[in-house]
C-alpha positions in Angstrom: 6.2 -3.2 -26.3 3.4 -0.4 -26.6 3.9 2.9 -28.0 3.6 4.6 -24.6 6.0 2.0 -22.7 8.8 3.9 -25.5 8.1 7.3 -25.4 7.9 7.0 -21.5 11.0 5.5 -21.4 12.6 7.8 -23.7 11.9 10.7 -21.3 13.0 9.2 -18.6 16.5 8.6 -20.6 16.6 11.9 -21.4 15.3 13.7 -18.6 17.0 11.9 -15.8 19.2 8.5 -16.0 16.9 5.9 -17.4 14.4 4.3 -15.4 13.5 0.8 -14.0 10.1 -1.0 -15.5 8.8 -0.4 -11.9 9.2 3.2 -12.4 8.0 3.2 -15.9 4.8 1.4 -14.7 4.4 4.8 -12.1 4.9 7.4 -14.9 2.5 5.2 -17.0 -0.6 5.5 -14.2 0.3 9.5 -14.4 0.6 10.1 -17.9 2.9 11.8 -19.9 2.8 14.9 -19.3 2.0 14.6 -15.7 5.3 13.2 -15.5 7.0 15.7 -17.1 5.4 18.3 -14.5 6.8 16.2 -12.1 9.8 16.2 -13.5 10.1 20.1 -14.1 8.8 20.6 -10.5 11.0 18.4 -8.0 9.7 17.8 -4.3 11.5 16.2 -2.1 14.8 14.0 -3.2 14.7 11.6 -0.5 18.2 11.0 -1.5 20.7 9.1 1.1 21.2 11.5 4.1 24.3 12.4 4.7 24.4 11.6 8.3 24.7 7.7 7.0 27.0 9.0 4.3 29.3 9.7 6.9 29.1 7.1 8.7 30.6 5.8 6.3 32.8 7.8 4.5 35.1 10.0 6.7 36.2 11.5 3.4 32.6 13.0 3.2 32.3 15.0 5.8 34.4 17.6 4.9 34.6 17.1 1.0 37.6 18.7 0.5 39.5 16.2 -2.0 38.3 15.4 -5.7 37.3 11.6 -5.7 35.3 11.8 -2.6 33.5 15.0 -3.4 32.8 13.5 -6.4 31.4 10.7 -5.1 28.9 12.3 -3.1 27.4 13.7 -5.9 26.9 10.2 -7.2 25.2 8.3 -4.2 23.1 11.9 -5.2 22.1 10.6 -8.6 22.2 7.0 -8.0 19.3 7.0 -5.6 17.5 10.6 -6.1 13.7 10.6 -6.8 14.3 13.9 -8.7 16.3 12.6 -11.7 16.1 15.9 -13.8 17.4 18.2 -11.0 20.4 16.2 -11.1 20.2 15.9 -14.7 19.8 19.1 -14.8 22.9 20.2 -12.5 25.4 18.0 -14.4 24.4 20.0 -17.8 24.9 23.2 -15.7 28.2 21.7 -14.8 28.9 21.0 -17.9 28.4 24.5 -19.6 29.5 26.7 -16.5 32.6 24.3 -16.6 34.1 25.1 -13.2 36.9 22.3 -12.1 39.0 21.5 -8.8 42.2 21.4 -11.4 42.1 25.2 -10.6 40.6 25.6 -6.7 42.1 23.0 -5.4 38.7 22.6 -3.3 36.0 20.4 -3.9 33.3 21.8 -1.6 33.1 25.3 -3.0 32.3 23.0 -6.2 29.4 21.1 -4.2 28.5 24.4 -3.3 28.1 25.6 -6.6 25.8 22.3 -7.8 23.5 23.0 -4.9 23.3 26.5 -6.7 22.5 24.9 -9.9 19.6 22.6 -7.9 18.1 25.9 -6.3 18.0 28.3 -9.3 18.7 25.8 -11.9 14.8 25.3 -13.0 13.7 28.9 -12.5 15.2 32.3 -14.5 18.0 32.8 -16.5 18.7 36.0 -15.0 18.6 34.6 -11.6 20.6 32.1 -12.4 23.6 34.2 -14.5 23.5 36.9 -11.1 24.0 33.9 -8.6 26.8 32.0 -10.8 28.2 35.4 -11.0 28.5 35.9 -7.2 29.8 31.9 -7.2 32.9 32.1 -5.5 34.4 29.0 -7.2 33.4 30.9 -10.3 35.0 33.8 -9.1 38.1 32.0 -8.8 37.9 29.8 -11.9 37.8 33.0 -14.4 39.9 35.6 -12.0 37.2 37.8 -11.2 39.0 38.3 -7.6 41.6 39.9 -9.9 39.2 42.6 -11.2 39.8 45.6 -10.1 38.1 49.1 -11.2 41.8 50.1 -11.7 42.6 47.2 -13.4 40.4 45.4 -15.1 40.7 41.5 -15.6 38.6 40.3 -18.9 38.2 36.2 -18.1 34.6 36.2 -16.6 33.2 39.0 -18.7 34.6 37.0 -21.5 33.3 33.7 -20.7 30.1 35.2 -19.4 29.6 36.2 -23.5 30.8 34.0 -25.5 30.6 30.6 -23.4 27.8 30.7 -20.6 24.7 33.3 -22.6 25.8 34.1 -25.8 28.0 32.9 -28.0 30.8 34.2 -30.8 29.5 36.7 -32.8 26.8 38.6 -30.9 29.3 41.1 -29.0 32.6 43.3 -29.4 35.6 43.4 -27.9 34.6 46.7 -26.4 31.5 44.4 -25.0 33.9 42.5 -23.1 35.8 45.5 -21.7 32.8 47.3 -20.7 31.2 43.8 -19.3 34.4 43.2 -17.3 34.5 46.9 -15.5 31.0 46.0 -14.6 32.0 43.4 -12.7 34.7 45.1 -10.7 33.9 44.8 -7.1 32.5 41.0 -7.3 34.5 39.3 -5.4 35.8 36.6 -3.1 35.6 37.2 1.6 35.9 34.9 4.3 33.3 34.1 6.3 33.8 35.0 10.0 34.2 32.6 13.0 31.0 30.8 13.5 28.5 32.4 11.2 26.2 30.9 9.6 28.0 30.9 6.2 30.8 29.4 7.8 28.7 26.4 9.7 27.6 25.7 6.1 30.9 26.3 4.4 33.1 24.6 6.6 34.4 23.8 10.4 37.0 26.2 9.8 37.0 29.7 9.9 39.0 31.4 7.4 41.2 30.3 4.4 40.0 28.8 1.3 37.3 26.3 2.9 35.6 29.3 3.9 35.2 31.4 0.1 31.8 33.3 0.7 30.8 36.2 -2.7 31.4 39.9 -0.7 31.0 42.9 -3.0 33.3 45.6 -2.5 31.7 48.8 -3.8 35.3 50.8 -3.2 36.9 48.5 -6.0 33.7 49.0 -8.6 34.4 51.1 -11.4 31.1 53.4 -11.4 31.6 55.2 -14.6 29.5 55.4 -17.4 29.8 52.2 -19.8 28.4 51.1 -23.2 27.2 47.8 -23.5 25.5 46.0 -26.7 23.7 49.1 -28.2 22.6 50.4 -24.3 24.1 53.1 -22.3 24.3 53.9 -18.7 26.4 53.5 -15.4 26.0 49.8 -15.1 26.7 47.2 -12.4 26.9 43.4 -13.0 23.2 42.8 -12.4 22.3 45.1 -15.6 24.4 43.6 -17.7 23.0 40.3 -17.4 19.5 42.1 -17.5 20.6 43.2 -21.3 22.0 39.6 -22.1 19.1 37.7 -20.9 17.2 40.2 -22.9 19.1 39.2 -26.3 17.5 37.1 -29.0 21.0 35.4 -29.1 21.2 34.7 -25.8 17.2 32.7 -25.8 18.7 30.6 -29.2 22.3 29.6 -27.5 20.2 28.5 -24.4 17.7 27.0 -26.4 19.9 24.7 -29.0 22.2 23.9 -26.0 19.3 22.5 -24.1 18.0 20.4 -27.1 21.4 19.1 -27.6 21.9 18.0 -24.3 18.1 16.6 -23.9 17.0 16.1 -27.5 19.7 15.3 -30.3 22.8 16.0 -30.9 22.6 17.3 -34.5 20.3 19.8 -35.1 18.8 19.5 -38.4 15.6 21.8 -40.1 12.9 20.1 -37.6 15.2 20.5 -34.9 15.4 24.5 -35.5 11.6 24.6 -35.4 11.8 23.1 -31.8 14.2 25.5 -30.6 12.0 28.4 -32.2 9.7 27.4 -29.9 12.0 27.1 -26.7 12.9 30.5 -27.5 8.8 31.9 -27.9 8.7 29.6 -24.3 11.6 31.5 -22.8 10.8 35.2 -23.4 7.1 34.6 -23.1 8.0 32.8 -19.3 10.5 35.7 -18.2 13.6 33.6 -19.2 12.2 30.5 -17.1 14.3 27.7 -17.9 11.5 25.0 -17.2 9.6 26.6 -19.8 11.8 26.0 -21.8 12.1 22.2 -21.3 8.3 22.2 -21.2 8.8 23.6 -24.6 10.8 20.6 -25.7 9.5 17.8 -23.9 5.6 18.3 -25.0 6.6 18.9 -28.4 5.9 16.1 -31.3 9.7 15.9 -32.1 10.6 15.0 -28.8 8.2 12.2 -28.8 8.9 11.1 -32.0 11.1 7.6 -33.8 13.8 10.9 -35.4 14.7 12.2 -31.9 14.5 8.4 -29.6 18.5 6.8 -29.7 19.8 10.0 -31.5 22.6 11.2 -28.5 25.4 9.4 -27.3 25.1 9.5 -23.6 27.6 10.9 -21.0 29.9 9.2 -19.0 27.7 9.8 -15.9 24.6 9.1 -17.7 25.9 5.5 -18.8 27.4 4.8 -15.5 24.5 6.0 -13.4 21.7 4.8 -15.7 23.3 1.4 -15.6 23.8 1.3 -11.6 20.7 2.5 -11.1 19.0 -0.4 -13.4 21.2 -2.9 -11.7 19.8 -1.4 -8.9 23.2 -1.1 -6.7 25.2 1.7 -4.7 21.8 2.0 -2.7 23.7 2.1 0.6 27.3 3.4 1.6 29.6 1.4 0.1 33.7 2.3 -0.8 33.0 0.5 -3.6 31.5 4.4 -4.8 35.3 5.6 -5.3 35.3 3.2 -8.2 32.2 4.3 -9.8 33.8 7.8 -9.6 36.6 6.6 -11.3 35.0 5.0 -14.0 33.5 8.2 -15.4 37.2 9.8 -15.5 38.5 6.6 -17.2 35.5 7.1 -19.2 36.3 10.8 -20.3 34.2 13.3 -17.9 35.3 12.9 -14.1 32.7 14.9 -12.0 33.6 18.2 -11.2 36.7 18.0 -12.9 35.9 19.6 -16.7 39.2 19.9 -18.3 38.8 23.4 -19.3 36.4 26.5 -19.1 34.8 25.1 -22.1 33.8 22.2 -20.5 33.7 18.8 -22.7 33.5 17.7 -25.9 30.3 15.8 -26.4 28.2 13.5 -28.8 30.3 11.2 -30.6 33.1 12.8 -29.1 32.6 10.7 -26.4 33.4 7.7 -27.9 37.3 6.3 -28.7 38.5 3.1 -28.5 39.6 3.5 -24.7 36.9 4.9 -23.3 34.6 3.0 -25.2 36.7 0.1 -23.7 35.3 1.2 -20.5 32.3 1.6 -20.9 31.4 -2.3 -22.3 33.3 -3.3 -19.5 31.4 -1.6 -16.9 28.1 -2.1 -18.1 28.5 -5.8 -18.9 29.7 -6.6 -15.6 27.3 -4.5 -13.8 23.9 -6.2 -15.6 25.5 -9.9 -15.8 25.2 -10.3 -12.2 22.3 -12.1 -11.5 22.4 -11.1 -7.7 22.1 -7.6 -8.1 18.3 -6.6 -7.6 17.9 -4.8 -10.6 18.9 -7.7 -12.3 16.8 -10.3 -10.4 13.6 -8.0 -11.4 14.4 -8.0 -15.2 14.8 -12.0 -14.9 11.7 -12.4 -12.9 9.8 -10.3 -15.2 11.6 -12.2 -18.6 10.4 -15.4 -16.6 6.8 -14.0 -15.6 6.2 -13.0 -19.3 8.0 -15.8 -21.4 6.5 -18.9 -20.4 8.6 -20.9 -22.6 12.5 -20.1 -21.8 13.6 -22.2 -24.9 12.7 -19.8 -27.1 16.0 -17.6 -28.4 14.4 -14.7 -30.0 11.4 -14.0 -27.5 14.4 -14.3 -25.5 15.7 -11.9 -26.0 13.0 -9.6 -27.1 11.7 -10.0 -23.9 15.4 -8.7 -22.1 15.4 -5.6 -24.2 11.7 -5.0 -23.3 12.2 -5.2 -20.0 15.9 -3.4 -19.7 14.1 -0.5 -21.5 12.5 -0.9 -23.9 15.7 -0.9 -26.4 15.7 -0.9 -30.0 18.3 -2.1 -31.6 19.3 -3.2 -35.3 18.3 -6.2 -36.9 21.9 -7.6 -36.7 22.3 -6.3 -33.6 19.1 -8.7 -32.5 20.4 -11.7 -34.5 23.9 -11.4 -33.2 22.3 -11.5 -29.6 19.9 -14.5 -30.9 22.7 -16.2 -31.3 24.3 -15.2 -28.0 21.6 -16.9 -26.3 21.3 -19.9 -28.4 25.1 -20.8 -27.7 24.4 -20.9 -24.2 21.8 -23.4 -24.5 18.3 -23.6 -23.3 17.8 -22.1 -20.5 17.5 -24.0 -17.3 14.7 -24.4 -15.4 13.2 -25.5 -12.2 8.8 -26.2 -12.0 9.1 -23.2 -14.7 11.2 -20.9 -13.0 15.2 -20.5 -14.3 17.6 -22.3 -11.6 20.7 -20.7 -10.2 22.6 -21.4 -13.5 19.6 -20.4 -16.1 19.8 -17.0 -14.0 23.2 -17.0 -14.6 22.4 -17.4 -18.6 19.6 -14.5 -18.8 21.6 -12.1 -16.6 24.6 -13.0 -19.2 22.5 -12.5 -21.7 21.5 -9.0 -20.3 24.6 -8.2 -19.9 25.5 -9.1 -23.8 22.6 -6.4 -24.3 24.4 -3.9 -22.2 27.5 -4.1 -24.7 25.4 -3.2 -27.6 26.2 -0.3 -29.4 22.6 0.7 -29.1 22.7 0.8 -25.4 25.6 3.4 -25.2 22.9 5.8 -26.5 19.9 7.7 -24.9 
């Protein structure tokens, strides 16, 4: 396993779902931080069109209920060529936690990831003015109910202390003064036929049809106080003075390197995130210089940072689909794989409150953990599945001599990965593969059931502890 095989393989972990050798090999003829360009600078997705979605799925046209909607946004992931924009999305989803518990709505949700794609890469600012004038955000935090006679506080609350800033860098007379600013942003229908409502919906009023509509005869227009400035202020200049706040550039920064880095932060972590921070006021708040920041620098690339998150829900179960190499084409079997990540603790669109979830080793308990095994094992010990049969025919191609435990398996973690694992992690998978006897072969090549062993094996290797982490 060369040195550049890892570290390519570790950016692909974290900066999208994992990736198959095949794809490694690509990265590998454009060098690292080609790739990583690449990555910051999506072209086209070439994801599965929805017109064969819905062939398929009647549930998907519309996307009005959870599990489908959901779903949609995983045939999305599972066979995207821009893994960080979706990557990306699901860590704005996760920190804008915005949930159908609430709207009772799922496409206003979609609505608000294909936000997240557009103005998800670029600035800060841009992207604070457009979540603020997102109607399923308006509804989440009640900003429909703020009026300039009556003011209600949940957005400009959240806006502070979960989305930019965090507890500590503002007053409670922030929030008041944040929340009149807001007054006015808030929720219309979009009328018969237009071209918000052919996007929106079939229908043409009613909650399918939520469009942003300011209202400037419910604004309060009075002069208002806000973190040290003065002045009569409307939304968009309060989130020019957030975006303009050292605190705002750290929060941003260390949740970014928790979510693609580590997720402790410890003294050479708080160097890194220094240097997000220089990235992101010297860029104009750009949040893919920021990344840039991260991904280019030593600590990324090093041994500390490689296998030191727990991944997601959706990053387990997509990164392992997508190295099994299956949900490819329509299938109802993708209401199951939606499922999974709820039984696994973080159902798509469904956050269980504005805060979002816990994450990092908070992932893990005995249920969901449970779950996961289960999932992966049976996933990558299927020795039909065409990610599997590549990993097998590459074992084969490279390990002349099947008989041989411990190349064995060195050669399945190569080729699922690379993975490192412990030593007794390795010799309790040595001895996985020695109790299932020598592999058997035909002219060289494994038969039906020596397939059956490696992908079994593989499998074993998916229900490593090591493997539950990016």
């Amino acid at each position: 396993m060369s040195e550049n095989v890892s570290i390519m393989a570790h950016l692909m972990r974290r900066a999208g779902f994992g990736a198959t050798r095949n794809e490694l090999e690509v990265c590998l003829d454009d060098g690292y931080e080609y790739t990583v360009e690449k990555l910051l600078n999506p072209g086209e997705s070439n994801h599965m069109p929805d017109d064969i979605i819905r062939r398929y799925h009647v549930d998907q046209s519309e996307l009005r209920q959870l599990d489908g909607a959901g779903s949609y946004w995983l045939y999305r992931m599972l066979t995207t060529n821009n893994p960080l924009e979706e990557k990306l999305a699901l860590f704005w989803h996760g920190l804008f936690a915005t949930g159908y518990a609430k709207l009772n709505q799922a496409r206003a949700l979609l609505n608000q990831i294909d936000m997240f794609r557009q103005y998800g890469f670029g600035s800060f600012r841009e992207l604070l003015i457009e979540l603020s004038k997102d109607p399923a955000m308006i509804l989440w935090l009640d900003n429909n109910e703020n009026h300039k006679e009556a003011i209600n506080e949940n957005y400009g609350r959240e806006l502070l202390e979960l989305f930019s800033m965090g507890i500590g860098n503002y007053s409670e007379e922030d929030i008041k003064e944040c929340a009149k600013a807001f007054t006015g942003w808030t929720l219309g229908n979009a009328e018969y036929m237009s071209v918000r409502a052919s996007k929106d919906s079939i229908w043409p009023y009613g909650r399918i049809a939520w469009h942003y509509e300011y209202r400037a005869d419910d604004h309060d227009g009075s002069e208002k106080k806000f973190l040290g400035k003065e002045g009569n202020f409307n939304g968009e200049d309060i989130v020019d003075i957030i975006v303009a706040q050292e605190a705002t550039a750290n929060f941003l920064s260390t949740r970014l390197f928790q979510y693609f880095a580590s997720d402790e932060v410890d003294a050479d972590g708080e160097f890194v995130i220094s240097e997000m921070m220089q990235a992101y006021f010297e860029s104009g708040y750009k949040v893919s210089a920021v990344l840039r920041s991260l991904f280019n620098s030593d600590y990324f690339k090093s041994e500390k940072c490689m296998y030191s998150r727990v991944k997601g829900p959706v990053e387990s179960v997509v990164g392992t689909a997508r190295l099994a190499g299956t949900y490819q084409e329509p299938t109802l079997d993708v209401h199951s794989l939606w499922a999974q990540t709820m039984f696994m603790g973080q159902g798509l669109l469904a956050p269980p409150t504005v805060e979002g979830w816990h994450e990092g080793v908070e992932w893990i308990d005995s249920g969901s953990l449970v779950e996961r095994i289960n999932f992966a094992a049976k996933e990558l010990s299927d020795p039909t599945k065409e990610g599997v049969k590549d990993i097998i025919h590459r074992v084969t191609a490279a390990q002349k001599d099947l008989s041989d435990s411990e190349k064995l398996v060195d050669s399945c973690l190569d080729f699922m990965g690379p993975i490192q694992v412990e030593a007794d992690t390795r010799e309790g998978l040595i001895q996985f593969a020695e109790s299932q006897g020598v592999v058997r072969t035909e002219e060289g090549y494994p038969d039906q059931s020596g397939s059956t062993q490696i992908a079994r094996l593989i499998g074993m290797i998916a229900s490593t502890r090591e493997y539950q982490l990016a």
